[in-house]
TIRO-2110 file (N, C-alpha, C; in Angstrom, 1 decimal):
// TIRO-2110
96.7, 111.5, 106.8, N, 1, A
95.3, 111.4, 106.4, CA, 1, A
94.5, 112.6, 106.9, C, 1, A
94.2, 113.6, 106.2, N, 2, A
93.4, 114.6, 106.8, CA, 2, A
92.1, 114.7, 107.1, C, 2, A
91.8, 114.8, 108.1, N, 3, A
90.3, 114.8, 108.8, CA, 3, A
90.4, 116.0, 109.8, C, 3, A
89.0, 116.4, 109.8, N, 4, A
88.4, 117.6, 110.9, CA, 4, A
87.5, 116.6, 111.6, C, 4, A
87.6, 116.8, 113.4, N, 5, A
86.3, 115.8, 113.9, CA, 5, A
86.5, 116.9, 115.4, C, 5, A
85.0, 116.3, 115.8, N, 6, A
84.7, 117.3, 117.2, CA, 6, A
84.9, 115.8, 117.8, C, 6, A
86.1, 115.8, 118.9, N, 7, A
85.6, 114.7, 120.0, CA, 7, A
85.8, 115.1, 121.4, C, 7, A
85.0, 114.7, 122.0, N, 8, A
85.1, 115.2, 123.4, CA, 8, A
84.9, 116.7, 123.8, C, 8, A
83.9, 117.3, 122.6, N, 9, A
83.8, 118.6, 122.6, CA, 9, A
85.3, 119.4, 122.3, C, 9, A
85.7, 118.8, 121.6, N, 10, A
87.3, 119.5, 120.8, CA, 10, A
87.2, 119.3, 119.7, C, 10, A
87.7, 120.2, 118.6, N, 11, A
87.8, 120.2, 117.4, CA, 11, A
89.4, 119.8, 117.0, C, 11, A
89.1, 118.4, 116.7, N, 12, A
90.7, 117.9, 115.8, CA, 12, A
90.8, 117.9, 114.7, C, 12, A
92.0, 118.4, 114.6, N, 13, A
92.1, 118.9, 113.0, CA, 13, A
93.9, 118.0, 112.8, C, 13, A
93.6, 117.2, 111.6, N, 14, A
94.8, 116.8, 111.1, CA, 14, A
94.8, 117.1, 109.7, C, 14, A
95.6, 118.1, 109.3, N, 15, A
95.8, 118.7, 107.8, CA, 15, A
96.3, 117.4, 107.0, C, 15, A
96.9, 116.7, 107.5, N, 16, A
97.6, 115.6, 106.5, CA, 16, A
99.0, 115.8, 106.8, C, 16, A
99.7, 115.5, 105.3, N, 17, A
100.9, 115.3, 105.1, CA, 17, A
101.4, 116.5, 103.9, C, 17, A
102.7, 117.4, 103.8, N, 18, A
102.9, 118.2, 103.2, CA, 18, A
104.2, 117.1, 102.3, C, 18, A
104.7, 116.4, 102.9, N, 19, A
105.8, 115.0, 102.2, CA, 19, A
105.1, 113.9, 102.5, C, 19, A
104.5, 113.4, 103.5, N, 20, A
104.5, 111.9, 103.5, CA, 20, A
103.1, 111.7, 103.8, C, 20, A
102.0, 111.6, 102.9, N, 21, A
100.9, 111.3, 102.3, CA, 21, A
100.8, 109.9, 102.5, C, 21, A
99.1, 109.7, 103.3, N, 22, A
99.0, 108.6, 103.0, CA, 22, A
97.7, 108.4, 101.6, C, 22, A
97.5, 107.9, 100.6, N, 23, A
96.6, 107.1, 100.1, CA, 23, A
96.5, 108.4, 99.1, C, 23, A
96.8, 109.0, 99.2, N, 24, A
96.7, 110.8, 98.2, CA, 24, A
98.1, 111.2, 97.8, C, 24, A
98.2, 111.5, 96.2, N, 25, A
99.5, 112.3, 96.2, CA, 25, A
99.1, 113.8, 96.4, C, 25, A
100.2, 114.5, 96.6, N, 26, A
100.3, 115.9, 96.8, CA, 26, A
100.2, 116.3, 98.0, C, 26, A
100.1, 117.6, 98.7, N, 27, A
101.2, 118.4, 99.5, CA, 27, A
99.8, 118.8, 100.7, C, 27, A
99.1, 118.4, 101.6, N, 28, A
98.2, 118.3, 102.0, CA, 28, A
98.3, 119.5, 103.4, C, 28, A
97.3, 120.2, 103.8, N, 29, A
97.5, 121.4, 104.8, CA, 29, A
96.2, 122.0, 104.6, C, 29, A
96.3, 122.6, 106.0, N, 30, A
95.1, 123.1, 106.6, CA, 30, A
94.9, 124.7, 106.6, C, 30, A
93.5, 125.4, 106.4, N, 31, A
93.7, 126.8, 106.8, CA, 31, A
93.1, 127.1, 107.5, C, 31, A
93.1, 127.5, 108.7, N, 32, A
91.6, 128.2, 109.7, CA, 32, A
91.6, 129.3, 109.3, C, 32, A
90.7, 129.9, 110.2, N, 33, A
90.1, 131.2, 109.5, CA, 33, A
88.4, 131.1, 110.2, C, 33, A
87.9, 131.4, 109.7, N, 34, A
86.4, 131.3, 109.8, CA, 34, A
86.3, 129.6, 108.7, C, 34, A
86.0, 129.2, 109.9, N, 35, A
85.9, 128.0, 109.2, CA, 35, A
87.2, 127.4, 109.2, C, 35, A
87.3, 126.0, 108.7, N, 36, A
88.7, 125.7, 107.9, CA, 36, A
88.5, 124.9, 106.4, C, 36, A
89.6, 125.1, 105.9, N, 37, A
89.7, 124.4, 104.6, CA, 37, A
90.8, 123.2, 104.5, C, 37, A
90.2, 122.4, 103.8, N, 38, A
91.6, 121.0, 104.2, CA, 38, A
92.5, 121.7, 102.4, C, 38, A
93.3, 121.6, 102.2, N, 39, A
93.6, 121.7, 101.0, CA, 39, A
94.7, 120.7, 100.4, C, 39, A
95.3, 120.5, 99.0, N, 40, A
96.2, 119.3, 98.3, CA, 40, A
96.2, 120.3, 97.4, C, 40, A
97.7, 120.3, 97.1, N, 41, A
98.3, 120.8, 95.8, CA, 41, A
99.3, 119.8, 95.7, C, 41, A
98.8, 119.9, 94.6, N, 42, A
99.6, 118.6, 93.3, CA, 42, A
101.1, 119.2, 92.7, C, 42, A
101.9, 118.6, 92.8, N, 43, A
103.4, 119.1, 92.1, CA, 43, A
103.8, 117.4, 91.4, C, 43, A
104.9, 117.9, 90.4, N, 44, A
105.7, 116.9, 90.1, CA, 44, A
106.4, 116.3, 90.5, C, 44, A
105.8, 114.9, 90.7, N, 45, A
106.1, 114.2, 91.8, CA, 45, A
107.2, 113.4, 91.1, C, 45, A
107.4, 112.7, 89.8, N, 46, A
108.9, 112.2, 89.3, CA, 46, A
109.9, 113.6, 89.4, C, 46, A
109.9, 114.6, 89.1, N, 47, A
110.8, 115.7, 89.3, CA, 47, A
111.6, 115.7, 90.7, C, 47, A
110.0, 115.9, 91.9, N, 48, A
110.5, 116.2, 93.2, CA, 48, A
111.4, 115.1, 93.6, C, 48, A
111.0, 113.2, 92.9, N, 49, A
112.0, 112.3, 93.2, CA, 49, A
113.2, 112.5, 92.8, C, 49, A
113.6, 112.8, 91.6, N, 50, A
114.9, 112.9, 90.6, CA, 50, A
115.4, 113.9, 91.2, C, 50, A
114.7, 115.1, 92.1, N, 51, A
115.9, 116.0, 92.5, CA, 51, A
116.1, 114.9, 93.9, C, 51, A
115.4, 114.8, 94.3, N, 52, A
116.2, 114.5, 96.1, CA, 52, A
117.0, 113.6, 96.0, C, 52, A
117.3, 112.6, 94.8, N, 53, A
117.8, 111.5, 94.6, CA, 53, A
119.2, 112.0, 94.2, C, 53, A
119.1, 113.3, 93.6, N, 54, A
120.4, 114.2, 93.2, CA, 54, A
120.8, 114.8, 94.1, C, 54, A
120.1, 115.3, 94.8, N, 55, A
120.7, 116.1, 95.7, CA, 55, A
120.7, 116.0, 97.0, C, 55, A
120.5, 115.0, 97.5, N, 56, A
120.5, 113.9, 98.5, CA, 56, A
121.1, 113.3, 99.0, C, 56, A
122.7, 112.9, 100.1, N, 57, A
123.2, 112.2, 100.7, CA, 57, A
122.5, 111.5, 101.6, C, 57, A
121.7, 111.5, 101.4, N, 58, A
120.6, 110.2, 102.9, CA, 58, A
120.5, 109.0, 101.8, C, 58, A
121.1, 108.0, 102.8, N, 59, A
121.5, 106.5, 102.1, CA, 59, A
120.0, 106.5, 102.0, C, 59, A
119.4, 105.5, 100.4, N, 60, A
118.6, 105.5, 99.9, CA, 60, A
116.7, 106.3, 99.9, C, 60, A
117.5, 107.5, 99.6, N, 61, A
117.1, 108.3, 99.4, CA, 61, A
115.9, 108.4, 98.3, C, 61, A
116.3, 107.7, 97.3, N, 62, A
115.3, 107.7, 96.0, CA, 62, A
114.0, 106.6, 96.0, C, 62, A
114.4, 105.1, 97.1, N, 63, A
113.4, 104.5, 97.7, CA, 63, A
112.1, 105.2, 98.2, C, 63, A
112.9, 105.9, 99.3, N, 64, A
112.0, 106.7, 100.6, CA, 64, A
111.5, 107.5, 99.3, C, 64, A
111.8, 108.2, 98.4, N, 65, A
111.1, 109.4, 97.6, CA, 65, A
110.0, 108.8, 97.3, C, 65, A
110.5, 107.7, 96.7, N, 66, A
109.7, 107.4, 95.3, CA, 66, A
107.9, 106.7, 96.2, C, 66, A
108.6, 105.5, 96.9, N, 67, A
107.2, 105.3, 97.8, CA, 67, A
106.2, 106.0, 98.7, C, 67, A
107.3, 107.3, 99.6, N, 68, A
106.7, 108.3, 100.2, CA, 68, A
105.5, 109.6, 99.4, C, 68, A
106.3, 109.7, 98.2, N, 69, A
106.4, 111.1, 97.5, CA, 69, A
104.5, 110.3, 96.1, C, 69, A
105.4, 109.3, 96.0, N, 70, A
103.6, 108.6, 95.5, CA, 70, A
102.9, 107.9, 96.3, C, 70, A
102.5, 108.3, 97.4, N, 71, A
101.5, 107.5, 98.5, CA, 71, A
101.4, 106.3, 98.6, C, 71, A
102.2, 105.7, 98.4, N, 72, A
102.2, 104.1, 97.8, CA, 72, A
101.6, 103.4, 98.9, C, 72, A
101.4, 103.9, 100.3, N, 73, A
100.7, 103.9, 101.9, CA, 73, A
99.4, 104.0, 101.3, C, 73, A
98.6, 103.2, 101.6, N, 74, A
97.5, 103.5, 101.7, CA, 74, A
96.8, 104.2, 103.1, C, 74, A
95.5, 105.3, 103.2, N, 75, A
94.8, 105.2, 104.6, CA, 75, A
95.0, 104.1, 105.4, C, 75, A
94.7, 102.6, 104.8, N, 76, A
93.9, 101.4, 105.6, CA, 76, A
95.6, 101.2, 106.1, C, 76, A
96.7, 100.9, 105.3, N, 77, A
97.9, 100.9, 105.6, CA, 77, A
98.5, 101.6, 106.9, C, 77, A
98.6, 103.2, 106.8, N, 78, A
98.2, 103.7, 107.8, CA, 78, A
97.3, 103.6, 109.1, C, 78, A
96.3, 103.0, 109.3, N, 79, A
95.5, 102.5, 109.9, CA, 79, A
95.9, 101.4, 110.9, C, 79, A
96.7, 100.4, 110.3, N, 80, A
97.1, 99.3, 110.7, CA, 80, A
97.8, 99.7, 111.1, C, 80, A
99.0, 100.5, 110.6, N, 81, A
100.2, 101.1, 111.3, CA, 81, A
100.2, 101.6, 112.9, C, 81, A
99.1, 102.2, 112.8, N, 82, A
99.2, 103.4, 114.2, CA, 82, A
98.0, 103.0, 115.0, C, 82, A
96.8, 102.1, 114.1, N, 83, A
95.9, 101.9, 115.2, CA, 83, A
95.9, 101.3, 116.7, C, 83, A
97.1, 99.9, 116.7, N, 84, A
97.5, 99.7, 118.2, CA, 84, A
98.2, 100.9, 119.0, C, 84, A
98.9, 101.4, 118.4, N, 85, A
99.0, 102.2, 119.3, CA, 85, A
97.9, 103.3, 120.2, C, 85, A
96.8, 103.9, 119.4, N, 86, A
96.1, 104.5, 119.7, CA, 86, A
95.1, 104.0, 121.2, C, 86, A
94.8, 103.3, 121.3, N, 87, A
94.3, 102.5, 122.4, CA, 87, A
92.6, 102.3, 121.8, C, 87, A
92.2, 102.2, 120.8, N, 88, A
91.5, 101.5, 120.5, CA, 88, A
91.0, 100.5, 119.8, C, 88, A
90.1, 99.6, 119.5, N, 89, A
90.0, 98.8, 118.6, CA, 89, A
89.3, 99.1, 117.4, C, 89, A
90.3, 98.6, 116.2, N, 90, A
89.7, 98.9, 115.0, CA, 90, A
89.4, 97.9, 113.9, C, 90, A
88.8, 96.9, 114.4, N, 91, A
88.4, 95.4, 114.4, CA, 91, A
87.4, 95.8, 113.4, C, 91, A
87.2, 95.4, 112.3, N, 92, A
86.3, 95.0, 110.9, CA, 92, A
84.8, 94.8, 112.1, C, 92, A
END
């Protein structure tokens, strides 16, 4: 999930995901510089599955593509995933 935030007087920067996207397809990354830019480039995402699934010995391989590679995760998904761990509450 890419976000820029100041906390605690620090600038956190999470570009995202370049494979494994949550709630967004495509290839997600950050650029600093003066400033920063979040950016997403789009590829072909049935291609990118149909190769790894060919060219691929990692037992099911075409599963992990297919759900990873189309964000089938949502943010909120994500969210739920990792929020206990973080040590806060993220209670509606």
């Amino acid at each position: 999930m890419p976000y820029v935030r100041l906390a605690h007087g620090r600038l956190v920067i999470n570009p995202g995901s370049i494979g494994m996207p949550y709630g967004r397809t495509g290839a997600h990354r950050a650029f600093p510089g003066p400033g920063l830019e979040l950016r997403t480039t789009h590829f072909d995402i049935e291609a990118a599955v149909t190769q790894l699934s060919q060219n691929s010995s990692y037992p099911g391989i075409g599963g992990w593509a297919d759900y990873f590679l189309h964000a089938r995760a949502t943010d909120a998904d994500a969210l739920a995933a990792f929020a206990p761990r973080d040590g806060r509450d993220h209670s509606p």
